[in-house]
gemmi code that builds the backbone of each chain (N, CA, C; Angstrom):
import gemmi

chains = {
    "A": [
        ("UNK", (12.554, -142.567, -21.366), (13.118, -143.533, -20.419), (13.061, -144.940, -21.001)),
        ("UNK", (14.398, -145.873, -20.960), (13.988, -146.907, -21.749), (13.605, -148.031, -20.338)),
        ("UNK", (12.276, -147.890, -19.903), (12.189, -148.972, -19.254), (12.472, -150.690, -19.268)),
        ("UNK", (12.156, -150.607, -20.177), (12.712, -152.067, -20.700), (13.880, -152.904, -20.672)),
        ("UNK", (14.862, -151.565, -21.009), (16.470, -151.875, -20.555), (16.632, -152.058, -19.245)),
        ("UNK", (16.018, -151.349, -18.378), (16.160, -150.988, -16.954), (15.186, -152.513, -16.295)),
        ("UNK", (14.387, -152.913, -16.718), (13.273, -154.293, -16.452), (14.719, -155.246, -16.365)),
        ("UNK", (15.413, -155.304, -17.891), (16.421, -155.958, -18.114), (17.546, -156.165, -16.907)),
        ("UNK", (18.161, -154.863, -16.770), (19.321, -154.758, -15.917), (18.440, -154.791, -14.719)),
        ("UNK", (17.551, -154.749, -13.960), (16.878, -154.983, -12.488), (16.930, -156.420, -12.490)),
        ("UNK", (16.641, -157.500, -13.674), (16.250, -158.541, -13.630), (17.550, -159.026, -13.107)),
        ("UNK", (19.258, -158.606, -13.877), (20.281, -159.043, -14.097), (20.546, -159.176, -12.819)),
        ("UNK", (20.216, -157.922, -11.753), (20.885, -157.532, -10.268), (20.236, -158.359, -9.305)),
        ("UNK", (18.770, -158.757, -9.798), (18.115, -159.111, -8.765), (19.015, -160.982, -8.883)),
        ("UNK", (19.030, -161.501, -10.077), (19.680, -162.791, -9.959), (20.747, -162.809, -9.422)),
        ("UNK", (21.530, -162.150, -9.558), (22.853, -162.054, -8.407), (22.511, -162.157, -7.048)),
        ("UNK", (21.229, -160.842, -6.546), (21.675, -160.919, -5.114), (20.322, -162.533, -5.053)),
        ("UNK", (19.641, -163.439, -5.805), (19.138, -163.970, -5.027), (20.352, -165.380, -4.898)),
        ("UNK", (21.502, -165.360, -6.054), (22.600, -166.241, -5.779), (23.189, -166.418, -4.403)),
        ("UNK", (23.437, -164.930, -4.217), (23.892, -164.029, -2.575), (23.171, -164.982, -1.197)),
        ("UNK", (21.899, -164.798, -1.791), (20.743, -165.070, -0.503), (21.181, -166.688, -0.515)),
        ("UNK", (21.232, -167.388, -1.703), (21.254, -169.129, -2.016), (22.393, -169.453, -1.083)),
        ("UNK", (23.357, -168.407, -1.378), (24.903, -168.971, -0.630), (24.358, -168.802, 0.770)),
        ("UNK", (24.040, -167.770, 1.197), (23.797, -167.624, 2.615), (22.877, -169.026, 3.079)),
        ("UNK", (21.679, -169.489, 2.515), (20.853, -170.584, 2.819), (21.648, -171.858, 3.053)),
        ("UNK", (22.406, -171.936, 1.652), (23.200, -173.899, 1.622), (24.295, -173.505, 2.632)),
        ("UNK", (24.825, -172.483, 2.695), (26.536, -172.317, 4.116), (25.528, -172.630, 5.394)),
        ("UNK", (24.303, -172.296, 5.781), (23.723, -172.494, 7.136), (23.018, -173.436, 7.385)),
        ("UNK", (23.054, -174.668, 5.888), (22.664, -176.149, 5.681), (24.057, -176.811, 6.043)),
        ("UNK", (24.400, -176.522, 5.558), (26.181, -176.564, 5.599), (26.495, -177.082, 6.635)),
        ("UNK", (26.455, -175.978, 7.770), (26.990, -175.677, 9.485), (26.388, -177.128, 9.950)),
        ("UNK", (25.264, -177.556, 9.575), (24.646, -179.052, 10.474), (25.155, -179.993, 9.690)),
        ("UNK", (25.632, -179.962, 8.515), (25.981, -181.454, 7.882), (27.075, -181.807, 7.129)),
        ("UNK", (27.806, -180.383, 7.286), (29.478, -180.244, 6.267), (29.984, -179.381, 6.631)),
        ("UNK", (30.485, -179.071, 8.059), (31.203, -177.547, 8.822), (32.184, -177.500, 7.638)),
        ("UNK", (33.489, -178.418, 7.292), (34.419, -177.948, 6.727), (33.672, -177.290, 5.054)),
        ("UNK", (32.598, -177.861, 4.473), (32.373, -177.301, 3.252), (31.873, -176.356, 3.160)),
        ("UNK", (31.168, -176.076, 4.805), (30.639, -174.484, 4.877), (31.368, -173.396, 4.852)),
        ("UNK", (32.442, -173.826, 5.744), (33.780, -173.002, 5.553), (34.390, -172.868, 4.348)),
        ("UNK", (34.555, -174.028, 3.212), (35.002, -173.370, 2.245), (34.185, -172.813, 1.475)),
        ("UNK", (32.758, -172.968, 1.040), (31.669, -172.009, 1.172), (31.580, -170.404, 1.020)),
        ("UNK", (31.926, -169.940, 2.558), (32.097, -169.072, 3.021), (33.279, -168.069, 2.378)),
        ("UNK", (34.248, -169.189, 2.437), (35.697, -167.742, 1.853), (35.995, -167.619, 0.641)),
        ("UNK", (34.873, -168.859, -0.593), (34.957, -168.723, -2.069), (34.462, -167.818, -2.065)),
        ("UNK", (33.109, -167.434, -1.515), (32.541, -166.122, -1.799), (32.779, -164.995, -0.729)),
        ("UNK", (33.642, -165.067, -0.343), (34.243, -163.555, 0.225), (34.808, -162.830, -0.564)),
        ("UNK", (35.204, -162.727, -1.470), (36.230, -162.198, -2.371), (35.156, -161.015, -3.331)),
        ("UNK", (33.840, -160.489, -3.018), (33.656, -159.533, -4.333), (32.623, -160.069, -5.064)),
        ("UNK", (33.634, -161.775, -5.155), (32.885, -162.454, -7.000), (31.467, -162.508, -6.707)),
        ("UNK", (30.659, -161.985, -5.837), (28.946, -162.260, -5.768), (28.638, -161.036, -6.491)),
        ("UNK", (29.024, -160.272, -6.860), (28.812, -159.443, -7.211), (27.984, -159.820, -8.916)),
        ("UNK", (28.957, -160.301, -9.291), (28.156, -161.303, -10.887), (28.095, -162.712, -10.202)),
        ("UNK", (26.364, -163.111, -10.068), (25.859, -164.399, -10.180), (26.619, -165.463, -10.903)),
        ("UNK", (26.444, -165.386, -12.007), (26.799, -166.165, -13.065), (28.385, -166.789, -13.237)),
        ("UNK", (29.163, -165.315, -12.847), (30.422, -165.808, -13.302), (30.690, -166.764, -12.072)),
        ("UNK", (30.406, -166.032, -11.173), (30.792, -166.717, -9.757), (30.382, -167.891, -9.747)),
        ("UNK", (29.338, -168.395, -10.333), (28.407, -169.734, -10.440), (29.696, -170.824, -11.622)),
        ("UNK", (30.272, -169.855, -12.819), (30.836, -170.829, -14.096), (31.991, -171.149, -12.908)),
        ("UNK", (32.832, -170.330, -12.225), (33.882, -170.521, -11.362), (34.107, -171.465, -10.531)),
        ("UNK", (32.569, -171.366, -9.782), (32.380, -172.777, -8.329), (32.040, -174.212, -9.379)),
        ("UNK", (31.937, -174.119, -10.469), (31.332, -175.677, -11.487), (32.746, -175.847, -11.498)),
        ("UNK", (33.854, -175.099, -11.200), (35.149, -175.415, -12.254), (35.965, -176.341, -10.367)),
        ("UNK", (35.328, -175.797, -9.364), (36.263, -176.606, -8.076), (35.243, -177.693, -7.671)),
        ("UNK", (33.868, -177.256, -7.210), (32.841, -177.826, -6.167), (31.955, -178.135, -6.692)),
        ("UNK", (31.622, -179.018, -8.381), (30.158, -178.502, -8.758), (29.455, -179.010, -8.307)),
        ("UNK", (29.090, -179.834, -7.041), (27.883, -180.386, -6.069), (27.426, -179.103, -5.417)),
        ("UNK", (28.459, -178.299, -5.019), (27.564, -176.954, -4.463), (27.472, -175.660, -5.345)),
        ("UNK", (27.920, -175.969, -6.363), (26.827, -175.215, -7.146), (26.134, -175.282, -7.963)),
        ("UNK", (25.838, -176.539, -8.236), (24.621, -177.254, -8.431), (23.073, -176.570, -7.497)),
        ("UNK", (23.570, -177.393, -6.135), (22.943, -177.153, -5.202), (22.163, -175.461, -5.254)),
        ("UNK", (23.745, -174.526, -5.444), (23.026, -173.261, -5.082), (22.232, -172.669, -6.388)),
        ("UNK", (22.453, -173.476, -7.445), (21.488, -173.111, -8.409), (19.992, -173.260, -8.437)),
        ("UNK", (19.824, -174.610, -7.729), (18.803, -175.011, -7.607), (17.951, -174.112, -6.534)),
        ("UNK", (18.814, -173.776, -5.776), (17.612, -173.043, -4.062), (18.115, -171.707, -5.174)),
        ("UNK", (18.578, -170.890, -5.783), (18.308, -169.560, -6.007), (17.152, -169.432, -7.027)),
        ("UNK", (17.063, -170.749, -8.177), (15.894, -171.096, -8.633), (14.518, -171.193, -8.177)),
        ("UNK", (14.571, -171.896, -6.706), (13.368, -172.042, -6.087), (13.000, -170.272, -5.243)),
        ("UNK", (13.949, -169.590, -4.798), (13.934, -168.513, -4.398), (13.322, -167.825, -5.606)),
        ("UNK", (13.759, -167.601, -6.463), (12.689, -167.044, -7.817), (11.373, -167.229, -7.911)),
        ("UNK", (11.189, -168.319, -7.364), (9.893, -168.818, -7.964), (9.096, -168.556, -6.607)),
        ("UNK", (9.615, -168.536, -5.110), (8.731, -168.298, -4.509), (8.425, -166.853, -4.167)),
        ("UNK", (9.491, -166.295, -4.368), (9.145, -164.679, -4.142), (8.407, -163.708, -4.779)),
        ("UNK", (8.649, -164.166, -6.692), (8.388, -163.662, -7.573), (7.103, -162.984, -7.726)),
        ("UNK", (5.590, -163.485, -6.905), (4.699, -163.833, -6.698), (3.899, -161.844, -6.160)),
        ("UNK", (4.861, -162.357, -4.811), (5.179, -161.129, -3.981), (5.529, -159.647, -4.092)),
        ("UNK", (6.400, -159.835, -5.388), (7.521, -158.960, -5.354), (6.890, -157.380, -6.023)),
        ("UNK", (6.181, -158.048, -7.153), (5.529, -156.649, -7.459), (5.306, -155.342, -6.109)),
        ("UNK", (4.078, -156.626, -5.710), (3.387, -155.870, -4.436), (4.089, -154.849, -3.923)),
        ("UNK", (5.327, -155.795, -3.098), (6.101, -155.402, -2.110), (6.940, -154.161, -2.699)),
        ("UNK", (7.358, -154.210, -3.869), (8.117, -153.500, -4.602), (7.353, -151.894, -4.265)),
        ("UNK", (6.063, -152.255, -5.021), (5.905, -150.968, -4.810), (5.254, -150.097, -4.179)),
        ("UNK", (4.292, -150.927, -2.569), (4.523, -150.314, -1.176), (5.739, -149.882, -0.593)),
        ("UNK", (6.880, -150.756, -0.440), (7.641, -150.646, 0.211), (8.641, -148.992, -0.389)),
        ("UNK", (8.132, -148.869, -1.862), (8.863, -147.425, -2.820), (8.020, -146.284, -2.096)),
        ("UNK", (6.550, -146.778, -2.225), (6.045, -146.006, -1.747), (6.263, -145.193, -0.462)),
        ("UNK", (6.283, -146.446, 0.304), (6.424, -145.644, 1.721), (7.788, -145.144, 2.821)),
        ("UNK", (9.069, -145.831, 1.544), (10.406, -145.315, 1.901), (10.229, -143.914, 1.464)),
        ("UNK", (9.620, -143.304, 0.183), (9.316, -142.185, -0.436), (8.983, -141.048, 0.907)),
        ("UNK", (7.445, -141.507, 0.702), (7.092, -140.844, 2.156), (7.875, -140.271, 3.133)),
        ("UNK", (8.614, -141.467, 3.939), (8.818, -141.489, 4.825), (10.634, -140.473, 4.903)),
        ("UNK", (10.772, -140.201, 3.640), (12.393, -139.473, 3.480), (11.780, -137.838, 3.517)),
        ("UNK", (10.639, -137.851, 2.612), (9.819, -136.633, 2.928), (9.416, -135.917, 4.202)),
        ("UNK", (8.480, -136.590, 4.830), (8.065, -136.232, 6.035), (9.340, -135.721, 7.007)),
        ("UNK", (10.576, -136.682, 7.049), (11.443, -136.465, 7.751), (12.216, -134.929, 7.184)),
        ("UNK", (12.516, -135.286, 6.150), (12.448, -133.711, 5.503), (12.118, -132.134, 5.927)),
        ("UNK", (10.782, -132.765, 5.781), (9.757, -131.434, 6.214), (10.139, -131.206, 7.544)),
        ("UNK", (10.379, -132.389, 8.358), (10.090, -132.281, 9.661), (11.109, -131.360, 10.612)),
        ("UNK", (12.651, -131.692, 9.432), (13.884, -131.076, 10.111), (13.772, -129.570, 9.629)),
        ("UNK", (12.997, -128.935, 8.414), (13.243, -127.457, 7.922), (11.955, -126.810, 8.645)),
        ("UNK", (11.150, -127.620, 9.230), (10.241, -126.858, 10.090), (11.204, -126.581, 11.343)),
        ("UNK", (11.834, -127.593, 11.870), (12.352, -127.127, 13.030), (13.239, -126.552, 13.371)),
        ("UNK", (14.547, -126.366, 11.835), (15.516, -125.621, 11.928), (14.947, -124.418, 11.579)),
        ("UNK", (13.686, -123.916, 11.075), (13.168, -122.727, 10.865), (12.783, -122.181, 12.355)),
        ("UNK", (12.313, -123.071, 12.873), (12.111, -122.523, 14.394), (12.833, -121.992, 15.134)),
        ("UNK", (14.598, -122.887, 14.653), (15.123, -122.832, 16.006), (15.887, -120.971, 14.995)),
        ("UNK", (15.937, -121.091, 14.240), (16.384, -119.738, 13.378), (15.106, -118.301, 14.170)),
        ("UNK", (14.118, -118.810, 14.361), (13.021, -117.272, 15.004), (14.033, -116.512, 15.451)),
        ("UNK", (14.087, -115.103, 15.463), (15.167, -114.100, 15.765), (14.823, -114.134, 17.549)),
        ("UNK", (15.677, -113.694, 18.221), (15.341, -113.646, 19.629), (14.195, -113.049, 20.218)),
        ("UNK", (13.935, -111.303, 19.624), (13.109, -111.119, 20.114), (11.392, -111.154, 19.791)),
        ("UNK", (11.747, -112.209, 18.490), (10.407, -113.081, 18.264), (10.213, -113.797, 19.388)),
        ("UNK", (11.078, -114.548, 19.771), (10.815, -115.387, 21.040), (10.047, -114.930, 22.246)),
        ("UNK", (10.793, -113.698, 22.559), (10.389, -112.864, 23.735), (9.083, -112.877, 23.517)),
        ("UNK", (8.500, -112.285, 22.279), (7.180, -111.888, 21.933), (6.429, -112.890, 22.306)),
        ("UNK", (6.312, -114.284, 22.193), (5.577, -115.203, 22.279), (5.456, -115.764, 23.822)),
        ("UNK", (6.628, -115.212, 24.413), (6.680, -115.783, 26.021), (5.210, -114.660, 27.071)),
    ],
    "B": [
        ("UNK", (13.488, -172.558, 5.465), (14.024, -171.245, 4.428), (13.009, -170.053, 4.482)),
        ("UNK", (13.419, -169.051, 4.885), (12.484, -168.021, 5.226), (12.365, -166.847, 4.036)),
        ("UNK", (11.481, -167.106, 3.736), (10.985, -166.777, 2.121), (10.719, -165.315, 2.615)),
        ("UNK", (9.868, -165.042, 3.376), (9.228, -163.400, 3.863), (10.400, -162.736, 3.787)),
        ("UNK", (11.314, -163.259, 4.818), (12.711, -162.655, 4.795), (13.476, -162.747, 3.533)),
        ("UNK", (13.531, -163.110, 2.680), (14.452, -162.956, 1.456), (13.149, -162.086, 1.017)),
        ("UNK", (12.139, -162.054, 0.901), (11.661, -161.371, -0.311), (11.666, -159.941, 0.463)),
        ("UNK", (11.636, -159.500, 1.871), (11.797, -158.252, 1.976), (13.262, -157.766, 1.808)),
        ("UNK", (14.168, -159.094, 2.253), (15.797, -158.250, 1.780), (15.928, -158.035, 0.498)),
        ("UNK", (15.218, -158.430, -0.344), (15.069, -158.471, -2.202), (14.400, -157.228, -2.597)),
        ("UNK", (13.548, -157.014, -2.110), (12.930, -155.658, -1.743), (13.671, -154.234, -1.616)),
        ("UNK", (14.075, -154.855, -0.856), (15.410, -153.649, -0.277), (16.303, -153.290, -1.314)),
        ("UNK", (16.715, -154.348, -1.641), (18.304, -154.051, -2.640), (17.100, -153.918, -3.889)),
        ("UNK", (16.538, -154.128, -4.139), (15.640, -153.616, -5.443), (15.573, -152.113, -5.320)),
        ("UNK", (14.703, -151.600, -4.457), (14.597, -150.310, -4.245), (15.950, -149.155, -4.355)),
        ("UNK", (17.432, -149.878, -3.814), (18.532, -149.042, -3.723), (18.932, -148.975, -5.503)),
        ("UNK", (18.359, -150.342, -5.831), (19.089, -150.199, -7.331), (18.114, -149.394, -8.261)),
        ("UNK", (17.065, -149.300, -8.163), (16.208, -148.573, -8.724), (16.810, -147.388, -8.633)),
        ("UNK", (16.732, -146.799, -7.440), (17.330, -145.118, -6.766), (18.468, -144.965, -7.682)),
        ("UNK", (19.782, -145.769, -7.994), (21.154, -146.034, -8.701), (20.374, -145.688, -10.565)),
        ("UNK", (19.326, -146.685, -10.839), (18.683, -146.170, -11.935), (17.971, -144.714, -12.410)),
        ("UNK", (17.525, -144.590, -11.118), (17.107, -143.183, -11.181), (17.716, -142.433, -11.271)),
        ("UNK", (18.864, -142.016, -10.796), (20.257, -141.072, -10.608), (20.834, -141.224, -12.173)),
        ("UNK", (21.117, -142.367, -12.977), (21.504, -142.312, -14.163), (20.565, -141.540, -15.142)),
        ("UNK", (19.568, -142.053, -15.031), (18.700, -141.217, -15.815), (18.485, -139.636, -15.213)),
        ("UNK", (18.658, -139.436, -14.689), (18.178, -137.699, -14.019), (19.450, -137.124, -14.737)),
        ("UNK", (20.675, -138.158, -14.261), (21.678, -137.175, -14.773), (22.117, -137.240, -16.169)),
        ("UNK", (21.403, -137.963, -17.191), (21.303, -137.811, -18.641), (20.665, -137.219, -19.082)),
        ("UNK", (19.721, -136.284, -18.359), (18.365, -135.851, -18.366), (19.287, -134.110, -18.034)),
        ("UNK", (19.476, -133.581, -17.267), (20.115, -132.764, -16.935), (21.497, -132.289, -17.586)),
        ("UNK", (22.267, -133.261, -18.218), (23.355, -133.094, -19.435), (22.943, -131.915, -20.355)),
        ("UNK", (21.424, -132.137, -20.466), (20.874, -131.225, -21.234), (20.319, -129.660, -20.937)),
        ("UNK", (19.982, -129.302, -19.510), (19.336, -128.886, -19.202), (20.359, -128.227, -18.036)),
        ("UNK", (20.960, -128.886, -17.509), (22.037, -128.200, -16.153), (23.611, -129.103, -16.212)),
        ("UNK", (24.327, -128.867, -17.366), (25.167, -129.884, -17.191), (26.187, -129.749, -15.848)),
        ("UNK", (26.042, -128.024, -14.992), (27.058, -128.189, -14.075), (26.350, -129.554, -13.190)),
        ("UNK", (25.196, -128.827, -12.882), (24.239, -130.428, -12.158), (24.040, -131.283, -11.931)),
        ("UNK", (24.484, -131.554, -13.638), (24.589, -133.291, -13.930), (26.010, -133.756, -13.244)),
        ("UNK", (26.835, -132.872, -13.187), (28.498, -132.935, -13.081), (28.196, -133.298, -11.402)),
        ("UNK", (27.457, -132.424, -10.836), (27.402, -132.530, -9.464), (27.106, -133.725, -8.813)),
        ("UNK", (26.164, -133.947, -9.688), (25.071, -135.396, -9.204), (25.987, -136.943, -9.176)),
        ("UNK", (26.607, -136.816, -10.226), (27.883, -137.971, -10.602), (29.220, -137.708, -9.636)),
        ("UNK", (29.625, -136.865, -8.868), (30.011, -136.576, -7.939), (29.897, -137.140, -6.802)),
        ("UNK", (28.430, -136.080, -6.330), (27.816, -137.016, -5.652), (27.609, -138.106, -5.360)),
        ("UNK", (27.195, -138.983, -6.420), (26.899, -140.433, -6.337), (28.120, -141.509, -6.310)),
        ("UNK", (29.453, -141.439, -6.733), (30.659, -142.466, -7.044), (31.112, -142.892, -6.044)),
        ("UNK", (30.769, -142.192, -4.329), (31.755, -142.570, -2.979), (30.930, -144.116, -2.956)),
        ("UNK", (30.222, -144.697, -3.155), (29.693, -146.151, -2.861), (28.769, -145.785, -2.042)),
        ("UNK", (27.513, -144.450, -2.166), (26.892, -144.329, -0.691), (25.411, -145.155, -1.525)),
        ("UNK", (25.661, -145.333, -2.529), (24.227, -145.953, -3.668), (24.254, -147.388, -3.325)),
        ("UNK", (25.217, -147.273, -2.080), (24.623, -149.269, -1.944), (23.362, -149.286, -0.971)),
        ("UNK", (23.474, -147.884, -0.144), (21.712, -147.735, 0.483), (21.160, -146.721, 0.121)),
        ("UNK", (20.409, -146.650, -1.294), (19.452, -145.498, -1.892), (18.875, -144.944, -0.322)),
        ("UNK", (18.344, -144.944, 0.537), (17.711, -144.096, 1.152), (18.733, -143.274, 2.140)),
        ("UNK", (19.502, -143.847, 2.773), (20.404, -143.184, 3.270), (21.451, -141.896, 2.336)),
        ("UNK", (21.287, -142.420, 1.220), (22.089, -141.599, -0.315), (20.845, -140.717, -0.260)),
        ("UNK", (19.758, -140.761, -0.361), (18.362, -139.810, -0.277), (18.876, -138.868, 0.338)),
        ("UNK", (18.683, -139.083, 1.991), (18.496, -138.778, 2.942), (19.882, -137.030, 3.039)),
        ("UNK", (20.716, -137.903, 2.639), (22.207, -137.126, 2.499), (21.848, -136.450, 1.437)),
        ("UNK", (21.262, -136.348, 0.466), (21.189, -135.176, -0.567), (20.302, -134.208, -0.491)),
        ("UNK", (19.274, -135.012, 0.276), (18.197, -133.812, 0.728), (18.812, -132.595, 1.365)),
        ("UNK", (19.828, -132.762, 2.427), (20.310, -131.872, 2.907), (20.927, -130.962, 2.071)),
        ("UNK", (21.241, -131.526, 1.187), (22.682, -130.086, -0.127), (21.584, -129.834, -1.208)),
        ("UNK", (20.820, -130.744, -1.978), (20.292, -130.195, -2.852), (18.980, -131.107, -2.838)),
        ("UNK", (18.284, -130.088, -2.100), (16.790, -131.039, -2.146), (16.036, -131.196, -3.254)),
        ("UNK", (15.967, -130.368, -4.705), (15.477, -130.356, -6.174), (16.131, -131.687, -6.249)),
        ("UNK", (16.958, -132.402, -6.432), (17.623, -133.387, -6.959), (17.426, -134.585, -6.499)),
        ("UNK", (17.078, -134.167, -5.207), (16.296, -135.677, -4.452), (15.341, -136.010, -4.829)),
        ("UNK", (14.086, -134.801, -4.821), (12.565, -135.228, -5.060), (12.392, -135.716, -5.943)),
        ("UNK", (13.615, -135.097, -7.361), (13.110, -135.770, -8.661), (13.276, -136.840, -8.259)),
        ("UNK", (14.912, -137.372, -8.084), (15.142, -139.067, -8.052), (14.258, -139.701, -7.240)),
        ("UNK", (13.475, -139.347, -6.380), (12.436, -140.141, -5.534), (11.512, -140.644, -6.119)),
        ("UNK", (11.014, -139.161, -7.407), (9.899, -139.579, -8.383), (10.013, -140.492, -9.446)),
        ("UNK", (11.112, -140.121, -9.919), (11.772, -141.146, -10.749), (11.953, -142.479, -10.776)),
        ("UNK", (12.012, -142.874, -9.242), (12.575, -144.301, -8.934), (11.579, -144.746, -8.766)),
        ("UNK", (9.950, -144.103, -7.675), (9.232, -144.061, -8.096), (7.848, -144.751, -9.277)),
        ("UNK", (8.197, -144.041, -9.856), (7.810, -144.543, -11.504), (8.694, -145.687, -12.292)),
        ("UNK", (10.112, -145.511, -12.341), (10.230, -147.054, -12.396), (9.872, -147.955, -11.653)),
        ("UNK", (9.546, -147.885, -10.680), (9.445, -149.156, -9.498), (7.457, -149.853, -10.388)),
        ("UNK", (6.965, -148.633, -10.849), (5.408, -149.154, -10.798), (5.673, -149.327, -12.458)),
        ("UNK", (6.770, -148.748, -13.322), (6.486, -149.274, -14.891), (6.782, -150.532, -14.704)),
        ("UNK", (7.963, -151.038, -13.883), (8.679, -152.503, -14.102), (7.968, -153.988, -13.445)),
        ("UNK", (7.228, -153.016, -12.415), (7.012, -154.593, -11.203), (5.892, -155.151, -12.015)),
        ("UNK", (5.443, -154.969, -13.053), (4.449, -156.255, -13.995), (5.071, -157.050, -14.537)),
        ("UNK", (6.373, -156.202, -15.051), (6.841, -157.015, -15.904), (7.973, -158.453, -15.041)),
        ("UNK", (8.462, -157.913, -13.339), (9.418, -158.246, -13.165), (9.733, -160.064, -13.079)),
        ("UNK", (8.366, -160.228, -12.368), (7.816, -161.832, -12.319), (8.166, -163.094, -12.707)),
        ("UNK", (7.645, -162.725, -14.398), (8.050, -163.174, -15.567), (9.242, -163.635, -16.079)),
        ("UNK", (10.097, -161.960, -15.838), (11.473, -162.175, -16.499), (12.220, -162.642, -15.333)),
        ("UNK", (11.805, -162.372, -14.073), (12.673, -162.912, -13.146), (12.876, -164.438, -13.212)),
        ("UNK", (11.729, -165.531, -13.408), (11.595, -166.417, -13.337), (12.104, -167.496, -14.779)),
        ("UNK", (11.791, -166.025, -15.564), (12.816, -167.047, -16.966), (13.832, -166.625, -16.944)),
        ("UNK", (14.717, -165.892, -17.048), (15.379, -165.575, -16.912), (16.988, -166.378, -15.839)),
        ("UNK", (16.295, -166.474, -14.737), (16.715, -167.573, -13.842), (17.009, -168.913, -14.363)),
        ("UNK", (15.559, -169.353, -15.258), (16.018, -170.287, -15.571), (16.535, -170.505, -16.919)),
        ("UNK", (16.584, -169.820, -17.824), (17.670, -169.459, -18.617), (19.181, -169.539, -18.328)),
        ("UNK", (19.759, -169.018, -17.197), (20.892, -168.623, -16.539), (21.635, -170.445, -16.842)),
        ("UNK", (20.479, -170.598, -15.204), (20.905, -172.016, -14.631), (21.037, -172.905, -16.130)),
        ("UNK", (20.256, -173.252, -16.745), (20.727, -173.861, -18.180), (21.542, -173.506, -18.820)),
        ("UNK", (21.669, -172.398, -19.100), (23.335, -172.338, -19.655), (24.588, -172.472, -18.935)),
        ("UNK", (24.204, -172.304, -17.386), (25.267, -172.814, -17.201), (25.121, -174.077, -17.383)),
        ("UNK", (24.667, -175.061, -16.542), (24.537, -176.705, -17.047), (25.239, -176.543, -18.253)),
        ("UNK", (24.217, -176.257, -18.988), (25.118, -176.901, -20.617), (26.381, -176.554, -20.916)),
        ("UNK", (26.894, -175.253, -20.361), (28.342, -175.055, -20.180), (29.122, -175.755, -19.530)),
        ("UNK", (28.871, -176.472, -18.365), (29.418, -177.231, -17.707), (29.983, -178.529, -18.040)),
        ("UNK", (28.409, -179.380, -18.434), (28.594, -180.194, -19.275), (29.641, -180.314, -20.095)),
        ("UNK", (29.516, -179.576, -21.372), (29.867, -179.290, -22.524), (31.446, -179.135, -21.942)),
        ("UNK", (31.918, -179.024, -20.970), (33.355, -178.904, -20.860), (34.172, -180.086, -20.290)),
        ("UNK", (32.676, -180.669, -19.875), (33.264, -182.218, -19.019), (33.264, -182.615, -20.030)),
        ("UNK", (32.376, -183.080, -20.800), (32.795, -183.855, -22.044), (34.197, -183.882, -23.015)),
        ("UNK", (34.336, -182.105, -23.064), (35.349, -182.056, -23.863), (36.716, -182.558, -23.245)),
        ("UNK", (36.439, -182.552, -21.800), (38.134, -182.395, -20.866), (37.969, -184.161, -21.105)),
        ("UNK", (36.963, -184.976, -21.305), (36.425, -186.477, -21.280), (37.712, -186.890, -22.855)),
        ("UNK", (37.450, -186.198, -23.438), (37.693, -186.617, -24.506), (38.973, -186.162, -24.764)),
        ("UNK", (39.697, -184.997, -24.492), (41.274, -184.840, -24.429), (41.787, -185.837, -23.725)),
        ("UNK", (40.867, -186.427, -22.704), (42.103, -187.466, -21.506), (41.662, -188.964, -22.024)),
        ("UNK", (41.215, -189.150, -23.454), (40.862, -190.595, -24.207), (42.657, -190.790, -24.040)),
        ("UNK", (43.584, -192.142, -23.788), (44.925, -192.328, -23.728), (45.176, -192.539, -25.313)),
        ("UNK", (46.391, -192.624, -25.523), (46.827, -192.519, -26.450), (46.690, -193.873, -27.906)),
        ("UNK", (46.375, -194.893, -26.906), (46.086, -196.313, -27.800), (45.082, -196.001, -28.225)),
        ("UNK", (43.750, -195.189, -27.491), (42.814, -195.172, -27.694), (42.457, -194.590, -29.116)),
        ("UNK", (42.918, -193.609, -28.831), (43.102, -192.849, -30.003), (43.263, -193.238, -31.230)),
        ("UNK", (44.434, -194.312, -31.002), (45.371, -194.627, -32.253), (44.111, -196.438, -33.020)),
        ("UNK", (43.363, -196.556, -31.899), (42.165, -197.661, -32.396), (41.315, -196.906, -33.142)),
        ("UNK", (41.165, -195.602, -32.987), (40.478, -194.705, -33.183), (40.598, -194.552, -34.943)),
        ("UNK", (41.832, -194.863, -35.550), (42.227, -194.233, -36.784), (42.148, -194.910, -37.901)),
    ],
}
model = gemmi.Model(1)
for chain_id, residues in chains.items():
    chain = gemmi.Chain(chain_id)
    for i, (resn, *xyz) in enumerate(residues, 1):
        res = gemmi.Residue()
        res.name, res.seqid = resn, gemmi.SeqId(i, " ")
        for name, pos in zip(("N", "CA", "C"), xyz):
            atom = gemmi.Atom()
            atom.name, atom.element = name, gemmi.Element(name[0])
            atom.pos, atom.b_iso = gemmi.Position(*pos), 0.0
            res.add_atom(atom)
        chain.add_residue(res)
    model.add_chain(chain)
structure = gemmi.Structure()
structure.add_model(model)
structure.setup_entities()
């Protein structure tokens, strides 16, 4: 397994969606102090382009670069405050989605095994 | 800015992309070993249901539960090889990004600075 590559490409995905999260933060700074720039905000990144951080970031320098300036800076600070956390969370939260797909698992082939008992198993038990 | 909340939605989409990692590797892993399997699994996975690994779980458990548990284990174990490393690279990385763009940015104002020197200018220039 080349973990390393995979460290790599997790790192790549996670900077995108914390770009994602930045846009969502400055559009709802936006709404109290620039409705119309929130709005345009809003429908630059409707289109997909969040999908790559970066490009989407060289794109908004080329119309608005005050706001993406801006969103560089809060997806920067979002790095730095989560980063901290993230291990942790990472891998309780693996943990116990794990679990919890299991148990549910078990829980439905126990009961479709039940509801399968032939009839006059049933009888027997009444 | 609600940090708890981004770092558990970060969380989240970490975990689905991990699951997306896991599935690649199982099914390079199986090329070898079950290629109808592998055929199945890539099947499986292309409708876009890998934008929520657990719900994509959840749905495979039902058709082929061998194929889940691995990817559970799998994702799993990446989740605990990577989260030491993720911190680090998250945080340089980030700021790596943001600097190149800057300097890309820059680097283009200047140049567009210097195509729009007027034409006398130029010609003082020579």
């Amino acid at each position: 397994m080349d973990i390393k590559g995979v460290a790599k490409a997790t790192t790549k995905t996670l900077i995108s969606y914390l770009t994602y999260e930045a846009m969502r933060i400055v559009a709802m700074q936006l709404d109290q102090t620039n409705p119309p720039l929130a709005h345009w905000l809003r429908g630059f990144s409707s289109t997909g382009k969040l999908q790559d951080g970066d490009t989407y970031l060289q794109e908004m320098l080329q119309s608005k670069q005050e706001v993406a300036f801006r969103l560089m800076t809060v997806r920067q600070h979002l790095a730095q405050e989560i980063s901290e956390f993230l291990p942790e969370m990472l891998r309780s939260e693996m943990e116990q989605s794990n679990t919890k797909l299991r148990c549910a698992h078990l829980d439905r082939l126990v009961n479709t095994t039940a509801d399968n008992v032939p009839e006059w198993d049933k009888l027997d038990q009444e």
